[in-house]
C-alpha positions as CSV (number, residue, x, y, z in Angstrom):
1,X,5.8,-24.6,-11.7
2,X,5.3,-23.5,-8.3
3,X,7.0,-23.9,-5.1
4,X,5.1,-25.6,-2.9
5,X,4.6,-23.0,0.3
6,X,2.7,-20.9,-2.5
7,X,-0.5,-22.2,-1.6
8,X,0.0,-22.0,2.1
9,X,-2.4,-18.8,3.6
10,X,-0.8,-17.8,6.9
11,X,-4.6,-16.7,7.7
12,X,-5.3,-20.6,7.5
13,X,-2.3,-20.6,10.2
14,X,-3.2,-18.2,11.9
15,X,-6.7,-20.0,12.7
16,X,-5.3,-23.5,13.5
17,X,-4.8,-21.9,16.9
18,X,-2.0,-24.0,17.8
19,X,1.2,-21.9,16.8
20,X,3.0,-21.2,19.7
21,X,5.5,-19.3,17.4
22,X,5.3,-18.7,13.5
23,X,6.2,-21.5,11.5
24,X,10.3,-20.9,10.6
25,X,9.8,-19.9,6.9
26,X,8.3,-17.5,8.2
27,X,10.7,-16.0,11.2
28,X,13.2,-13.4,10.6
29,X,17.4,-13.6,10.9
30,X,18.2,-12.1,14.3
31,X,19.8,-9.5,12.8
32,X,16.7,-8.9,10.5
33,X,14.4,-8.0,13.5
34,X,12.9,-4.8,13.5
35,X,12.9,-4.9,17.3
36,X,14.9,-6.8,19.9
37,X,12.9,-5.9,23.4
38,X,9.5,-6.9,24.1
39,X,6.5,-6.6,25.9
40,X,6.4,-3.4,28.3
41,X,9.8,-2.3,27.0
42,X,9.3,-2.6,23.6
43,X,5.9,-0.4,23.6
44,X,7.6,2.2,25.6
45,X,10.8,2.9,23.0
46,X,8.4,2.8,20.2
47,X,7.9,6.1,18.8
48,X,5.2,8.0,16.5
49,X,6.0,9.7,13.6
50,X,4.9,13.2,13.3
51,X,4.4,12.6,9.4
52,X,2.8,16.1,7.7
53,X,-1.0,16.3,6.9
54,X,-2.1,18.8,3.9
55,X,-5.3,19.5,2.2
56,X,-5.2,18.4,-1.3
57,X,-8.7,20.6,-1.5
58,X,-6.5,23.5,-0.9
59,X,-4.0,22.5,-2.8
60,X,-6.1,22.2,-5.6
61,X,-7.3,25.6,-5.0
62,X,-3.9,26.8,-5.2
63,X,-4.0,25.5,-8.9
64,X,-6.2,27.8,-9.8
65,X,-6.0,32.4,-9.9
66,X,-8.0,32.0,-6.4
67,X,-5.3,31.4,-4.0
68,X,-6.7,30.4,-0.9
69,X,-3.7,29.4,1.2
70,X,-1.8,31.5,-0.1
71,X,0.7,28.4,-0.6
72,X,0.9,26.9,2.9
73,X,-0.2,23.8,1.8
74,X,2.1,23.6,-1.0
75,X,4.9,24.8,1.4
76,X,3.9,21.8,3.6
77,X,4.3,19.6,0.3
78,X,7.7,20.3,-0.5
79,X,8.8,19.8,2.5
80,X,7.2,16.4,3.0
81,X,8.8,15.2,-0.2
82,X,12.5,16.6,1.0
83,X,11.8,15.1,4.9
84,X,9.5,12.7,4.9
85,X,8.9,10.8,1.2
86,X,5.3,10.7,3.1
87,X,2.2,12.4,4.3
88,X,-1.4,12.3,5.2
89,X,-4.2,13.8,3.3
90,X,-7.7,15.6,4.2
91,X,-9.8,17.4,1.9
92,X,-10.0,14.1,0.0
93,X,-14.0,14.3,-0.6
94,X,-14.2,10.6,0.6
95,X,-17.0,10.7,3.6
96,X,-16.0,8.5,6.7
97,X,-18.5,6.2,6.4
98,X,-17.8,5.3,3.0
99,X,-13.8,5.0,3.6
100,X,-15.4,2.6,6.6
101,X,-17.7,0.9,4.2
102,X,-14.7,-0.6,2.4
103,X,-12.9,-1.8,5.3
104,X,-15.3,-3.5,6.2
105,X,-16.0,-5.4,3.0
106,X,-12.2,-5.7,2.8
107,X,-12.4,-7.8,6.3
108,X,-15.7,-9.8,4.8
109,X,-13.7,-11.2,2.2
110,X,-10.9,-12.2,4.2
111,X,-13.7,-13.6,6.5
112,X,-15.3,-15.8,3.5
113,X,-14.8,-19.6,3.6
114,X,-11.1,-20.6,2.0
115,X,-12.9,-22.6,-1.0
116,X,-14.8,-19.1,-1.7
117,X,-11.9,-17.0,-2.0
118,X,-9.8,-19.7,-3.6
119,X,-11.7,-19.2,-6.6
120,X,-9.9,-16.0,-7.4
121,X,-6.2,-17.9,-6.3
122,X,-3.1,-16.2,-8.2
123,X,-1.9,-19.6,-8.4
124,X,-3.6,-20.4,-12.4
125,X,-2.9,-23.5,-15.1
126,X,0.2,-23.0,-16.5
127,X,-0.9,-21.8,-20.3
128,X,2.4,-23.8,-22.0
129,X,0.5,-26.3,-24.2
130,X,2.2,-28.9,-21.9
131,X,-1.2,-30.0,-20.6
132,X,-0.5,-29.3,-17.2
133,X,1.4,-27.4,-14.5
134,X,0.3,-24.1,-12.2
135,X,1.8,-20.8,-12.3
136,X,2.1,-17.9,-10.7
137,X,0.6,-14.5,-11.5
138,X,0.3,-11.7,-9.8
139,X,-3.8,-10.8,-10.2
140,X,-5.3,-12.6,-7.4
141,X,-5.9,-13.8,-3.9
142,X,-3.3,-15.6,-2.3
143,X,0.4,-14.7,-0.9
144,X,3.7,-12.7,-2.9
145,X,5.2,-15.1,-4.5
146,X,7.8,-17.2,-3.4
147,X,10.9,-18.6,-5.3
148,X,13.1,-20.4,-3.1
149,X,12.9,-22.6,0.1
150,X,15.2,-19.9,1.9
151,X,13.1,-16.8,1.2
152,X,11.4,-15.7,4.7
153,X,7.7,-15.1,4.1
154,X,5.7,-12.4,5.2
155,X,3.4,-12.8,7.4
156,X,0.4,-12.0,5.5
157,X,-2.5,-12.7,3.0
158,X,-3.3,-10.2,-0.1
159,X,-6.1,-9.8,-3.1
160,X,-4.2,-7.6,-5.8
161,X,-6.2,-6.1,-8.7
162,X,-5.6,-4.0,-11.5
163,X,-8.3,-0.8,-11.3
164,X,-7.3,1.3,-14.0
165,X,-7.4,1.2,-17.3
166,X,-10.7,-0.1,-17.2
167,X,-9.9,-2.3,-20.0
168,X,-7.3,-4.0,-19.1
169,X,-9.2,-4.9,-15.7
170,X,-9.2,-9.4,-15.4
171,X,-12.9,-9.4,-13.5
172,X,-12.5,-13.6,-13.2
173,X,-10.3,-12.0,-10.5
174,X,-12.6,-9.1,-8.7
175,X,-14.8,-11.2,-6.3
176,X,-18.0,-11.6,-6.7
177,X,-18.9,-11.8,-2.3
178,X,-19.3,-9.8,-0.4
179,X,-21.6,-8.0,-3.0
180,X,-20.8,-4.3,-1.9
181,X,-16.7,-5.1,-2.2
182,X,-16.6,-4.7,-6.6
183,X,-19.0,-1.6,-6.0
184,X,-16.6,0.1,-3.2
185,X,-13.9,-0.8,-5.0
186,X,-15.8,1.0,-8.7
187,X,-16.5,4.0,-6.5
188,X,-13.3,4.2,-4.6
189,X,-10.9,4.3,-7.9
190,X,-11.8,7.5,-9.6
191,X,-11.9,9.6,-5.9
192,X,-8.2,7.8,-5.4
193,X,-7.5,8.9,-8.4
194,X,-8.1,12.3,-8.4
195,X,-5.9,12.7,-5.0
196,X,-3.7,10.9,-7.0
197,X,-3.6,13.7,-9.9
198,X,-3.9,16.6,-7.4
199,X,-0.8,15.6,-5.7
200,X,1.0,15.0,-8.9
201,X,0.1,18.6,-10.1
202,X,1.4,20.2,-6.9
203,X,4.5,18.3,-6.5
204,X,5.4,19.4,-10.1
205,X,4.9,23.0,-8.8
206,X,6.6,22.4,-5.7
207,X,9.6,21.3,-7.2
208,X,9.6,23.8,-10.0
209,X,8.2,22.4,-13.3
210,X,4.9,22.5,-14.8
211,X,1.9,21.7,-13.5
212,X,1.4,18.7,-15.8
213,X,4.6,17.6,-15.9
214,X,4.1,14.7,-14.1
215,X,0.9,13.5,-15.8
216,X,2.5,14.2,-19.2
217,X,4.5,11.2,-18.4
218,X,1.7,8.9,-16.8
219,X,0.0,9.9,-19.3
220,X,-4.0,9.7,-19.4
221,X,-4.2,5.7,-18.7
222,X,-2.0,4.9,-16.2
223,X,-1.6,2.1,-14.8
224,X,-3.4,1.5,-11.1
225,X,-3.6,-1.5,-9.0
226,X,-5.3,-1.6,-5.6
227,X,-3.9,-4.0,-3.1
228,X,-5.8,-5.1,0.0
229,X,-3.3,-7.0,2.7
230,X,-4.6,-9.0,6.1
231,X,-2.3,-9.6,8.6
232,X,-3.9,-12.0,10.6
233,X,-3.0,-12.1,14.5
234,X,0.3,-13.5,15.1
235,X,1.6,-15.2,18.0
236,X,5.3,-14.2,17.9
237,X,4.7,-10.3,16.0
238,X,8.6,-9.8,17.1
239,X,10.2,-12.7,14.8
240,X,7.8,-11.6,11.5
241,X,7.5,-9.1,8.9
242,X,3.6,-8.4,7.9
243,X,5.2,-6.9,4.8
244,X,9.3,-6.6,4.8
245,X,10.6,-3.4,4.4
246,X,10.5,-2.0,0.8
247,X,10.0,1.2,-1.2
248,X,7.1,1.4,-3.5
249,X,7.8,1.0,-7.0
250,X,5.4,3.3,-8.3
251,X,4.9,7.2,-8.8
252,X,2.0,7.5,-6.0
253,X,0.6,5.2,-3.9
254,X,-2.7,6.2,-2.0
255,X,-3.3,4.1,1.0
256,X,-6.5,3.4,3.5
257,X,-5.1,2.0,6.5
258,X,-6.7,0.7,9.0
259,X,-8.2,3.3,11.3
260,X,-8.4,0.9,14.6
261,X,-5.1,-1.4,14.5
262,X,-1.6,0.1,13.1
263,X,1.5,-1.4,12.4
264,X,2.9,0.4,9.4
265,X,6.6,1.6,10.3
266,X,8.6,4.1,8.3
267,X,12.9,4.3,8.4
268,X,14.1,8.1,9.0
269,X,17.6,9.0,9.5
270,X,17.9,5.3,10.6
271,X,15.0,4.8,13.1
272,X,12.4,3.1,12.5
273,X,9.0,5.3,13.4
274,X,5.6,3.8,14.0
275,X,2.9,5.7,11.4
276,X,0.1,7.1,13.6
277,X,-3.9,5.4,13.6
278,X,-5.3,7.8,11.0
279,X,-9.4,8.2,11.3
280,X,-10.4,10.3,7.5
281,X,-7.0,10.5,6.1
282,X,-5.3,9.0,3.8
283,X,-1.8,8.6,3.3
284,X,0.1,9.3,0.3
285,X,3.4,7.7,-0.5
286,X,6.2,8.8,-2.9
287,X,7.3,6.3,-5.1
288,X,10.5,5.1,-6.2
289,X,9.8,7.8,-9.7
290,X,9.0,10.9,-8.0
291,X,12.1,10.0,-4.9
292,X,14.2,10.2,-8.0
293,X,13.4,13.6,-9.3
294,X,13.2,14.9,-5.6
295,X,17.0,13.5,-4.3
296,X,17.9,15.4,-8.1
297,X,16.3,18.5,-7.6
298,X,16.9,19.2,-4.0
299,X,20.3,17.1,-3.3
300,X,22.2,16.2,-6.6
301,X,20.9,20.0,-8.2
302,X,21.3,18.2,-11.5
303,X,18.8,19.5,-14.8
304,X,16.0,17.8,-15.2
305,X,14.5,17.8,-18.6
């Protein structure tokens, strides 16, 4: 079974055009909101994070007996794990266009008719030999999922795949339109990937161990999903989470954002900062594994086997 607001798209909300505030499953507690002025005031009190940027090329090179940097970058590393938990990336190899290729076949999909994008629903037949029912899974096109009638929604759409291991990819799920979004999205997962292992060898060094290990413990098939999330306009942004706050359960995440519209906020010694537009970056987000190992290292001082 499913609860019945798990077919509901807020894009399909969004576009009815006659919401003169969000729908109430979908508006926050008072005391939730991230923000309680508006308009002029509320632009003028929001403020940028200065989050770190580092050169995984150079970092990489750092690897190696050719020191190049002669450890700045690394330097910058550690202490964007210790302050930040955050940071944006250059060097990646990923040309601008091609970064702007796949955000733009992102929005195409988003853009397709609902029947055309319905065919790859994370709503599925229930497989209980009952002959009938849905469920949920988390593969798909469609919204998180939702348990109860009192859990607040976010106000936002997503397609969720699993990249890597190859094998283990469900391609009834990958859509097939626009054409160019499976071959982006083939291209796209190895170069993430090897930011992915380039950070993971330097935050191993940065905090002391080995450079593999990290990777020792992913091991050479680890586990990848890519997420793409629309956030369609809204006409009360104040009373909604796009995506509630959360920490990333996960060892990296690598994330393309947007390079025209932002939105992503992060909580720092109990502000909440706006993350700058980025243009050719990326930005690269501890997750809840490596926060772990860095609040031990630098804060706790506890052995780490």
């Amino acid at each position: 079974m499913v609860h019945p607001a798990q077919g509901q798209m807020v894009q399909d909300l969004a576009a009815a055009g006659e919401l003169g505030a969000p729908p109430s499953r979908y508006v926050l507690r008072e005391k939730d909101r991230p923000v309680a002025a508006t308009g002029a005031v509320q632009a003028a009190e929001r403020e940028l994070a200065a989050i770190p940027t580092i050169d995984v090329s150079r970092l990489a090179a750092e690897s190696g007996d050719d020191v190049v940097d002669d450890g700045g970058e690394a330097a910058k590393l550690r202490s964007a794990l210790q302050s930040w938990g955050l940071f944006a990336v250059t060097g990646h190899g990923m040309p601008e266009p091609f970064l702007d290729e796949i955000l733009a076949a992102t929005r195409e999909f988003f853009h397709l008719p609902p029947e055309e994008k319905e065919r790859y629903s994370n709503v599925v037949a229930a497989d209980d030999g009952g002959g009938g029912g849905e469920r949920f899974q988390p593969e798909g096109y469609g919204i998180d999922r939702v348990d109860t009638d009192e859990q607040i929604l976010d106000w936002c759409d997503r397609l969720y795949l699993q990249v890597q291991p190859e094998e283990e990819r469900r391609p009834e799920f990958w859509p097939e339109h626009p054409a160019a979004l499976r071959r982006l999205l083939e291209e796209y997962t190895p170069r993430s990937e090897q930011v992915f292992r380039r950070v993971l060898a330097a935050t191993a060094r940065s905090l002391g161990f080995e450079e593999e290990f990290f990777a020792d413990k992913v091991g050479e098939k680890v586990a990848t999903y890519a997420r793409f999330t629309y956030y369609p306009p809204c006409p009360r942004p104040e009373l909604v989470y796009g995506l509630k706050p959360h920490t990333d359960n996960s060892v990296l995440t690598v994330l393309l954002l947007d390079k025209h519209v932002g939105g992503l906020q992060l909580l720092k010694d109990g502000r909440w900062l706006d993350i700058p537009v980025l243009t050719n970056e990326l930005l690269v987000v501890a997750g809840d594994e490596i926060e772990v190992i860095v609040i031990q290292k630098f804060i706790k001082c506890d052995k780490i086997d």
